[in-house]
C-alpha positions in Angstrom: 0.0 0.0 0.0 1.1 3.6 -1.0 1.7 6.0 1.6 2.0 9.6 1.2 5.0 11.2 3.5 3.6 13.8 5.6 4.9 16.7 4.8 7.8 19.1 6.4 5.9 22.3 7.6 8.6 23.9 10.1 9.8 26.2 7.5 6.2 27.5 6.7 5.3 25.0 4.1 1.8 24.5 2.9 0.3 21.8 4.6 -1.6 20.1 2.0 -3.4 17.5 4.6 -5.1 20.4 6.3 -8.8 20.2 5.5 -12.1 21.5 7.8 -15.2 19.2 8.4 -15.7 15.8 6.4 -12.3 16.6 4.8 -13.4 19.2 2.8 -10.9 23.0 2.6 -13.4 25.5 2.7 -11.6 27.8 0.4 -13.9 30.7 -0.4 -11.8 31.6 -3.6 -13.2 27.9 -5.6 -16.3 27.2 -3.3 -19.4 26.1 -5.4 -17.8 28.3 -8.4 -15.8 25.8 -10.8 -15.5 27.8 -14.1 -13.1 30.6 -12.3 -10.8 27.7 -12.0 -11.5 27.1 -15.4 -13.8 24.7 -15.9 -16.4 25.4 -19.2 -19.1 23.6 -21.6 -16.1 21.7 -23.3 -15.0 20.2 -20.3 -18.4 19.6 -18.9 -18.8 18.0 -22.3 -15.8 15.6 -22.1 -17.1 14.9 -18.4 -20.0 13.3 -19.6 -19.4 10.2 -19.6 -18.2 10.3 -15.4 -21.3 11.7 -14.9 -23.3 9.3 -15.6 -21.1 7.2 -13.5 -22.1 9.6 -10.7 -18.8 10.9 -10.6 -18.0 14.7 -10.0 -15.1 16.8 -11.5 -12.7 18.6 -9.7 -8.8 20.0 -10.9 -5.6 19.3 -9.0 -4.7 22.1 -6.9 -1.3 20.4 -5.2 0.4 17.6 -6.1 2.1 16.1 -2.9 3.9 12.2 -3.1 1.1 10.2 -3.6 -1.6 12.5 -2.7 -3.3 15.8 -4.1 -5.1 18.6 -3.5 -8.5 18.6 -5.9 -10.8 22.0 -6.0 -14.1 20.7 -6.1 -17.6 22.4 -6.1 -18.4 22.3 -2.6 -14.6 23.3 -1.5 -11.0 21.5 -1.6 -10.6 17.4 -0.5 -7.6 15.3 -0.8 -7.5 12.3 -3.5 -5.8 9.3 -4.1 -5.8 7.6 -7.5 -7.7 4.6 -7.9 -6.5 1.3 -8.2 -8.3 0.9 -12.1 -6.5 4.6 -13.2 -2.9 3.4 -11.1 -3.6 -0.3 -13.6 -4.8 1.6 -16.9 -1.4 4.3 -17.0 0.7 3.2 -19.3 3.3 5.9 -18.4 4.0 8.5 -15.6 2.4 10.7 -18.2 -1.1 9.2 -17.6 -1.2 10.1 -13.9 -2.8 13.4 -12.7 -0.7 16.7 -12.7 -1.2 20.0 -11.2 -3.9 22.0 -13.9 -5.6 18.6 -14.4 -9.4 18.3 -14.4 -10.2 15.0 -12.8 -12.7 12.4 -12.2 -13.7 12.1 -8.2 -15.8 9.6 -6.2 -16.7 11.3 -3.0 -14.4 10.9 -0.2 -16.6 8.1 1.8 -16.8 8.7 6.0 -13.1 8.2 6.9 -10.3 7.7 4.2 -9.6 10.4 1.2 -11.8 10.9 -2.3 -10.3 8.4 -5.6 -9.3 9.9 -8.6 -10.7 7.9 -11.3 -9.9 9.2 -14.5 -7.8 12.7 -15.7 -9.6 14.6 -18.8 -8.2 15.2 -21.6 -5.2 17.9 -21.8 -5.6 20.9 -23.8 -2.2 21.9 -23.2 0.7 20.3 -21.3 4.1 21.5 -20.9 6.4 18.8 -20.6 10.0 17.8 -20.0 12.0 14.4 -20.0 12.1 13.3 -16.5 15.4 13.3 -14.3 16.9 10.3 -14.4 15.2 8.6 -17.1 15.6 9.5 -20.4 12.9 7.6 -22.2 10.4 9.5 -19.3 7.8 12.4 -20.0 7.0 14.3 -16.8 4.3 16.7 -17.3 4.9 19.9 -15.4 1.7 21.7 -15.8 -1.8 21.1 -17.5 -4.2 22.8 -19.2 -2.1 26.5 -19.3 -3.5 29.3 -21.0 -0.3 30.8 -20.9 3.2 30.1 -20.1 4.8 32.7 -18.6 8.8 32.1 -18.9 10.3 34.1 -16.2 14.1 34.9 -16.1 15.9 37.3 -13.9 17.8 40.2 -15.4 20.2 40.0 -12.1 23.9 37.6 -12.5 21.6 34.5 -13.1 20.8 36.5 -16.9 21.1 33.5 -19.5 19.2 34.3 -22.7 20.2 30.5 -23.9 18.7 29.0 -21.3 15.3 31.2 -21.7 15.6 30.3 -25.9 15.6 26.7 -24.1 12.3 27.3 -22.0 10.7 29.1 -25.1 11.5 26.0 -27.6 9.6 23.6 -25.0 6.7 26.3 -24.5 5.7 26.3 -27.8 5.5 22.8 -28.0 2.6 23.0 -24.8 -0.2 23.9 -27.1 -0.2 27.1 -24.8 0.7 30.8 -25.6 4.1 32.0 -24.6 5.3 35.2 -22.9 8.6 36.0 -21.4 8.6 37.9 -18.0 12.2 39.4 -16.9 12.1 40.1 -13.7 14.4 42.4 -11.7 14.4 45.4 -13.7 15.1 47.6 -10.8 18.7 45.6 -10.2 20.3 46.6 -13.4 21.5 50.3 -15.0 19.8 49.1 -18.4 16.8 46.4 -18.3 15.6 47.6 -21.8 18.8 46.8 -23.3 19.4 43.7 -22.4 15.7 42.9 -23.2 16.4 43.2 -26.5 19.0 40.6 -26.6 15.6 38.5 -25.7 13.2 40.2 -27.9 15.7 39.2 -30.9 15.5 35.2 -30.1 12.0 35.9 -29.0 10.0 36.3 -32.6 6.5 37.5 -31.9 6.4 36.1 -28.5 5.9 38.5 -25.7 8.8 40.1 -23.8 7.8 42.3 -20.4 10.4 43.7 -18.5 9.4 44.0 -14.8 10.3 44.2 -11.0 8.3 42.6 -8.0 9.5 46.1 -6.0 7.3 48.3 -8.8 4.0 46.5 -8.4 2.3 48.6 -11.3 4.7 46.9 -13.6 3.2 43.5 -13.2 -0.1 45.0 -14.2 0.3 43.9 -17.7 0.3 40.2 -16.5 -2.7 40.5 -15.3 -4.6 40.9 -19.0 -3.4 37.5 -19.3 -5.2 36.3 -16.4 -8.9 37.1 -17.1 -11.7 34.9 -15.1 -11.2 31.2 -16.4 -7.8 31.8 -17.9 -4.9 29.8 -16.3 -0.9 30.5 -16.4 2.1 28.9 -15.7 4.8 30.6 -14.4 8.2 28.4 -15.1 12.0 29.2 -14.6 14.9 28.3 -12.5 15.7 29.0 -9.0 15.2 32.8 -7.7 14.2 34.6 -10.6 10.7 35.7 -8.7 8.3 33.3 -9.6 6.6 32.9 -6.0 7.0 36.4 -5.2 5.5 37.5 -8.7 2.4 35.2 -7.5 2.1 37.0 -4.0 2.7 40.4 -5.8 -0.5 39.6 -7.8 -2.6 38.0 -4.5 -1.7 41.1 -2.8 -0.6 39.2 0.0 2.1 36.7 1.2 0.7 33.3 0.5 4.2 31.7 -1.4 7.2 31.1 1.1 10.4 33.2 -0.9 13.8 33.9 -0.7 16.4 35.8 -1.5 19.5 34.2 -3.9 22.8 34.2 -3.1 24.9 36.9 -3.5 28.0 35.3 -5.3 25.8 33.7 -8.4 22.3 35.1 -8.4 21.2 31.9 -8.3 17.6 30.4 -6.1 17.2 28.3 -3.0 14.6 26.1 -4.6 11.7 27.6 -2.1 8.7 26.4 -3.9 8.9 22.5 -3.2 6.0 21.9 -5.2 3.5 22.8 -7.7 0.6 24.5 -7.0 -2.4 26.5 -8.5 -3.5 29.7 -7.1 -6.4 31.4 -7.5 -6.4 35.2 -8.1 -8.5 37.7 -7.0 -10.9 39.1 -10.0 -10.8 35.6 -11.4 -7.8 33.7 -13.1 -5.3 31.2 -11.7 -1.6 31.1 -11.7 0.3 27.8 -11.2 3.4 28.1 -9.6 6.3 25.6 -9.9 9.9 24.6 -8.4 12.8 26.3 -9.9 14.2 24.0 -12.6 18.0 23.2 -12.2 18.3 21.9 -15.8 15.1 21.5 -18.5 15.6 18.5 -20.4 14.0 17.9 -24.1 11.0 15.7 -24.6 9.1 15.5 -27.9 9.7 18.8 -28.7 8.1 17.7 -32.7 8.3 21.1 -35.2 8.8 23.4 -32.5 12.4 23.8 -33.1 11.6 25.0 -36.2 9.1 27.4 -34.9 11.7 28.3 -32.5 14.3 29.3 -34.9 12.0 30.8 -37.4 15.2 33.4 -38.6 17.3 30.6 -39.0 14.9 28.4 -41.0 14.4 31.5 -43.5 18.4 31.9 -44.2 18.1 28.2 -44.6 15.7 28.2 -47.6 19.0 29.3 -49.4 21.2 27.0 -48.5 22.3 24.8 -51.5 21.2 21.7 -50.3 17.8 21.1 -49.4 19.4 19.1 -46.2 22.0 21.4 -45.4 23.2 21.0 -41.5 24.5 24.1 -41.2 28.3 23.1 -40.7 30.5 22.0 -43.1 28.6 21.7 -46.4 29.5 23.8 -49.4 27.1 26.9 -50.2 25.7 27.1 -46.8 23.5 30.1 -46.4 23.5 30.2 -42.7 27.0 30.1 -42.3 27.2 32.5 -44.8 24.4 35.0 -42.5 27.1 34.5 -39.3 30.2 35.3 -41.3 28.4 38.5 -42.3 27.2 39.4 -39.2 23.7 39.5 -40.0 22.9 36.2 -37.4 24.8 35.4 -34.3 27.1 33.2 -34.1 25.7 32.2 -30.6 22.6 31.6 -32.3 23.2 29.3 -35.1 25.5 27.4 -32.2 22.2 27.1 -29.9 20.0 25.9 -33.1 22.2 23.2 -33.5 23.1 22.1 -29.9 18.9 21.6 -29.5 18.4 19.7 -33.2 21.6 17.3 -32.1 19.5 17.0 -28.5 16.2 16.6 -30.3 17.7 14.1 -32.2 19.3 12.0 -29.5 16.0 12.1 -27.5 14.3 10.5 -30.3 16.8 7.8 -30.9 16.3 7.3 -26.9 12.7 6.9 -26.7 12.8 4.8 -30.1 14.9 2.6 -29.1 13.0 2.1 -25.5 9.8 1.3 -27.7 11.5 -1.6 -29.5 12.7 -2.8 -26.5 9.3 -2.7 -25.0 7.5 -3.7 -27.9 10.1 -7.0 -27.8 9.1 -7.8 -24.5 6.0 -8.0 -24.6 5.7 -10.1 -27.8 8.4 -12.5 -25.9 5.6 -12.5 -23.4 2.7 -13.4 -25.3 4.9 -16.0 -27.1 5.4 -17.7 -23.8 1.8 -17.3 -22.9 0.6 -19.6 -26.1 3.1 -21.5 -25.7 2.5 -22.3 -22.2 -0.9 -22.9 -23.1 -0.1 -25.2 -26.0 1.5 -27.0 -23.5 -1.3 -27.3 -21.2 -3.8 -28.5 -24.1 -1.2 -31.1 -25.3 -1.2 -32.5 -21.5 -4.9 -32.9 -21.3 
């Protein structure tokens, strides 16, 4: 039997087990009101079929071990997944994820609610898994919008936001780049538009969490029923751009060290927030690395300057490194594309790439075993006829 570890709250944490009577969290903010969470007639219409099963929806507020946090109609409750959704998940992919609507069957007198089923995703932003690199992990579900928030402090890396932004457009949601920290630095415009040149049409707002009128323009994002992400690494302001927009302190934060600009890790976990005046932010951990998953014609998307040189090159399949009549090379040598660029592009496509060998070759293997295994079946079955 699963058991969830009860959480660590001596730093402040959220306590995720903390409920009022018959394990319901009364939380004014959700209470009897689904659709400022999100929830609409295309949902209600994928639900269908749970209704009639006299199940009720609900979306993951907190993901915790092996237990969550589900907004429901009448207030929050805890869930467990069932034993039929644990036995029908054919990847870590299928389980629920913060953002996710759900299936619930009420919680009975003692014990938590089971998650039965998760609803189909309209949007999912996804990276391969630590550890495993035949793994999807599923971040966030059902975003709106993505906002990709990097700090204009030391920690400034426009690679690693060209990163984030080449996985974001892959989520099926809309992009936009927060940089945060404008008041630490003598020029925040200019080095936005080191971003705004990788960026395309996506986006870019230059803020600070000390200048709360400059976050106003995230709000437009946010209107009743709409749902963002915000994603990044450690202490570029994610948490305390959430509290910023609550108006009040409900995220633990903390400041980065001095000697790289770089986060603590203070969110431990991802979690959905409601806003006041409708919307919902999801907040998540600081991300130490993002790793690739199928990131399909997104690079392309991604890279759209690139890909337009490219339609010169010589050769229809030109890599972009050694071949004669290159038209990209040609664009860095003249200085019209950076050579920083061009070397990003092709870092990600050789990534890409070696992801897709990866999970390839884990599906053969898979797809092997199990045919050795229904080989043994008949045969042991052949076996068993011949006997009798």
């Amino acid at each position: 039997m699963l058991r969830a570890r009860a959480p660590d709250l001596s730093d402040g944490g959220i306590d995720p087990y903390s409920t009022g009577e018959n394990g319901i969290h009364e939380d004014p903010a959700v209470h009897n009101d689904l659709t400022r969470l999100g929830w609409d007639t295309a949902f209600e219409e994928a639900f269908t079929p749970h209704a009639a099963e006299g199940l009720l929806p609900g979306r993951i507020v907190l993901e915790h071990t092996h237990i969550y946090r589900v907004a429901m109609a009448g207030g929050e409750v805890l869930g467990r997944v069932s034993g039929r959704l644990r036995h029908d998940a054919a990847s870590r992919a299928d389980f629920p994820t913060v953002g996710d609507w759900v299936a619930m069957a009420p919680a009975p007198h003692t014990g938590d609610a089971r998650i039965l089923a998760v609803l189909p995703r309209r949007s999912r932003f996804s990276r391969r898994a630590a550890g495993d690199p035949t793994e999807e992990q599923v971040v966030a579900a059902n975003i709106d919008t993505v906002f990709l928030v990097g700090g204009l402090d030391g920690d400034f890396n426009p690679r690693r936001i060209e990163r984030y932004l080449l996985v974001a457009r892959d989520s099926g949601a809309a992009p936009v780049i927060v940089l945060n920290k404008a008041d630490l630095v003598e020029a925040p415009e200019a080095m936005a538009a080191s971003v705004r040149a990788l960026a395309g049409t996506v986006p870019v707002h230059v803020v600070s969490c000390r200048d709360a009128a400059s976050l106003a323009v995230l709000r437009e994002y946010l209107s009743p029923g709409r749902t963002g992400a915000l994603l990044g690494s450690s202490g570029v302001g994610k948490s305390t751009i959430v509290n910023r927009l609550l108006g009040h302190d409900l995220l633990r934060t903390q400041d980065v060290r001095e000697s790289d600009s770089r986060g603590r890790h203070t969110s431990t976990a991802r979690q959905l927030v409601p806003l006041p005046g409708g919307g919902v932010l999801i907040d998540t951990p600081g991300m130490r690395e993002l790793q690739l998953w199928e990131t399909g014609e997104a690079l392309a998307g991604a890279f759209e300057d690139i890909e337009g040189i490219a339609d010169a090159c010589r050769f229809r399949d030109c890599r972009h490194q050694q071949e004669p009549g290159c038209a990209v090379r040609a664009a860095v040598a003249a200085g019209a594309l950076a050579a920083g660029r061009l070397e990003s592009y092709l870092k990600l496509q050789a990534e890409q790439a070696h992801q897709a060998r990866q999970v390839d070759q884990r599906a053969q293997l898979d797809e092997k075993r199990r045919t050795k295994a229904a080989t043994r079946a008949l045969q042991k079955r052949l076996n068993e006829k011949d006997r009798h």
